[in-house]
C-alpha positions as CSV (number, residue, x, y, z in Angstrom):
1,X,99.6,110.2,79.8
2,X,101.7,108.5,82.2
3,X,101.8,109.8,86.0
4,X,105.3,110.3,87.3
5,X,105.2,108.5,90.5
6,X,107.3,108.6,93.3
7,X,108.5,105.6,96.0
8,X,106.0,107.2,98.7
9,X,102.9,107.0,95.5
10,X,103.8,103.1,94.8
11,X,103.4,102.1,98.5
12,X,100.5,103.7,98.8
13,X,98.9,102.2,95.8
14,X,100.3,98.8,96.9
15,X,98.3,99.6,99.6
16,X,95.3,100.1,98.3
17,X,95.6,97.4,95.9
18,X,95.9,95.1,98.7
19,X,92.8,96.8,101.0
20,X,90.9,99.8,99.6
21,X,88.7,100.6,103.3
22,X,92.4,101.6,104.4
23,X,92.0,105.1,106.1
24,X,94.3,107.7,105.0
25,X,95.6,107.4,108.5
26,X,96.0,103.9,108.3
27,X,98.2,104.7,104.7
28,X,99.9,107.0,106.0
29,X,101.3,105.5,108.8
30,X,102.2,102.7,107.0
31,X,104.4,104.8,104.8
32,X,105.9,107.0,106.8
33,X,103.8,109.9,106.1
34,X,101.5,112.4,108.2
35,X,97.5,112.4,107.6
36,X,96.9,115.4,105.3
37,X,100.1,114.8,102.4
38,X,98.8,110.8,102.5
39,X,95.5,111.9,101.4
40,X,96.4,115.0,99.2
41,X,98.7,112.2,97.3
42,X,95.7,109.9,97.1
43,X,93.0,112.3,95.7
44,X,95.6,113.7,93.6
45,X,96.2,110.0,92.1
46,X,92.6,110.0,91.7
47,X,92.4,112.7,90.3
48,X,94.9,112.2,87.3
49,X,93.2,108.7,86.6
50,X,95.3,106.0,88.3
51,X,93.4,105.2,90.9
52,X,90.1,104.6,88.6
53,X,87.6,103.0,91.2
54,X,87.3,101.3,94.6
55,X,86.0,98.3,94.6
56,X,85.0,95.3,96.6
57,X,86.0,92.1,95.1
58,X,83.8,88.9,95.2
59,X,84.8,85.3,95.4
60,X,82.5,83.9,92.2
61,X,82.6,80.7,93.2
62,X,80.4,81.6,96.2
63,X,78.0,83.8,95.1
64,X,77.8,81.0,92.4
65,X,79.4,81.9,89.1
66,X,81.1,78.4,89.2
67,X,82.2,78.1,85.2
68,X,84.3,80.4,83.6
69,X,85.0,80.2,79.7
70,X,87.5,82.1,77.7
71,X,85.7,82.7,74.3
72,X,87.9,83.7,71.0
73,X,85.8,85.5,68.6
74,X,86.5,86.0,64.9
75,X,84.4,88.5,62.8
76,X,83.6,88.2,59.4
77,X,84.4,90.6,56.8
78,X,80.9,92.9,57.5
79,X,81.4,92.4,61.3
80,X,85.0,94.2,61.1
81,X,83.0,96.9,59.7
82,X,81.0,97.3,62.7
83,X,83.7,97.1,65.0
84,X,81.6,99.7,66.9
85,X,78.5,97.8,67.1
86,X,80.0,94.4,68.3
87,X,81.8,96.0,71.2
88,X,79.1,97.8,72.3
89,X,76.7,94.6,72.0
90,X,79.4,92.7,74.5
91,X,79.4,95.8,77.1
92,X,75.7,94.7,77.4
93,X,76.1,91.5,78.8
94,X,77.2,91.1,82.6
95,X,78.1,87.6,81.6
96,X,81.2,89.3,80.5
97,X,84.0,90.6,82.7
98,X,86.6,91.3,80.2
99,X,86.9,91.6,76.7
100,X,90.6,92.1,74.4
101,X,90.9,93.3,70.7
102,X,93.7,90.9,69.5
103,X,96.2,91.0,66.8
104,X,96.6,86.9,65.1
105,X,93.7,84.6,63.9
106,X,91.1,86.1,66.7
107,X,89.7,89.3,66.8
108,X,88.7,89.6,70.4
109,X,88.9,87.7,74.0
110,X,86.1,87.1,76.4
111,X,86.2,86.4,80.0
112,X,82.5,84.8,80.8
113,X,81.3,83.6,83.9
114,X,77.8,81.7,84.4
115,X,76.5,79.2,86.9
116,X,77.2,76.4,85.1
117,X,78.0,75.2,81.5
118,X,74.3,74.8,80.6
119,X,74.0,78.4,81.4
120,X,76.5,79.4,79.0
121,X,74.6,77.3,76.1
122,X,71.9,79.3,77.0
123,X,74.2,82.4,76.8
124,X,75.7,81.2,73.6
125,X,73.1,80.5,71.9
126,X,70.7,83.7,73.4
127,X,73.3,86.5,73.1
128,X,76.8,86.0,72.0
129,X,75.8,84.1,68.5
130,X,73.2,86.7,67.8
131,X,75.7,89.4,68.0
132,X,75.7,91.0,64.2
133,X,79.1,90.1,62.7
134,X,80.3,86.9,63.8
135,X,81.9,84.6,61.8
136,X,83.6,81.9,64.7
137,X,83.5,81.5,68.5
138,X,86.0,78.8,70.2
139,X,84.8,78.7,73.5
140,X,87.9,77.0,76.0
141,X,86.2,76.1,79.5
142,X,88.6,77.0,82.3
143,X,88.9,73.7,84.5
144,X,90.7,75.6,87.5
145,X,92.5,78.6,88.3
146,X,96.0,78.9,89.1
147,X,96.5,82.5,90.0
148,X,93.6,85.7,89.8
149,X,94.8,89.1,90.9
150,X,94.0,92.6,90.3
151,X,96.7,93.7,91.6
152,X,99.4,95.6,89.4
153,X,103.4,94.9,89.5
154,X,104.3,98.2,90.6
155,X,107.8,98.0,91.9
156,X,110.9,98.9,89.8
């Protein structure tokens, strides 16, 4: 279910989006609000799900996750089956940040970071091809990134 959110809700979450150790006093004086309705608003948005976590973000380049691959996976026939199994297989490995069911000629999305492209042979060939179900993997290494956010589009 979608929150209704007001203009005082998106600047807070803009907010956050761009610093999460804001103090509610800090928020709320940046939008025009007293202390206690700023953080009734953000425990409420926390409450109903839209803020999920807080989170610090890392730089992977310098704690060394210097190759990132996009992987498209295709399932066979008996793999579709097991829909369950294969997603819960990927879940396991922290090699993965993000994974996508599709709709076209893929099934599914990955998002893997390693070291270095020897270390994803070694993931490859250790985990991802041993995953019950898979028919095809076209792995696309990303040679450099243009833009990485987290944060959402929330104006209207």
């Amino acid at each position: 279910m979608q929150s209704e959110l007001d203009a005082y809700d998106r600047r807070i979450l803009e907010l956050l989006q761009d610093d999460a150790s804001l103090s509610s006093a800090q928020i709320a004086e940046r939008v025009g609000l007293s202390q206690s309705p700023c953080w009734r608003r953000i425990q409420r948005l926390k409450e109903e799900g839209v803020i999920r976590a807080q989170v610090t973000l890392l730089d992977r380049k310098k704690v060394g996750l210097n190759t990132q691959i996009f992987a498209e996976v295709k399932l066979n026939a008996h793999g579709r089956s097991n829909f369950a199994g294969f997603t819960e297989a990927i879940r396991e490995f922290p090699e993965v940040l993000e994974c996508y069911v599709l709709m076209g000629s893929v099934d599914f999305l990955l998002r893997i970071v390693t070291p270095d492209i020897e270390a994803y042979e070694r993931f490859f060939f250790e985990k991802l091809s041993n995953v019950p179900g898979i028919q095809e993997v076209n792995s696309i290494v990303a040679l450099s990134e243009i833009k990485s956010t987290t944060r959402l589009p929330l104006t209207r």
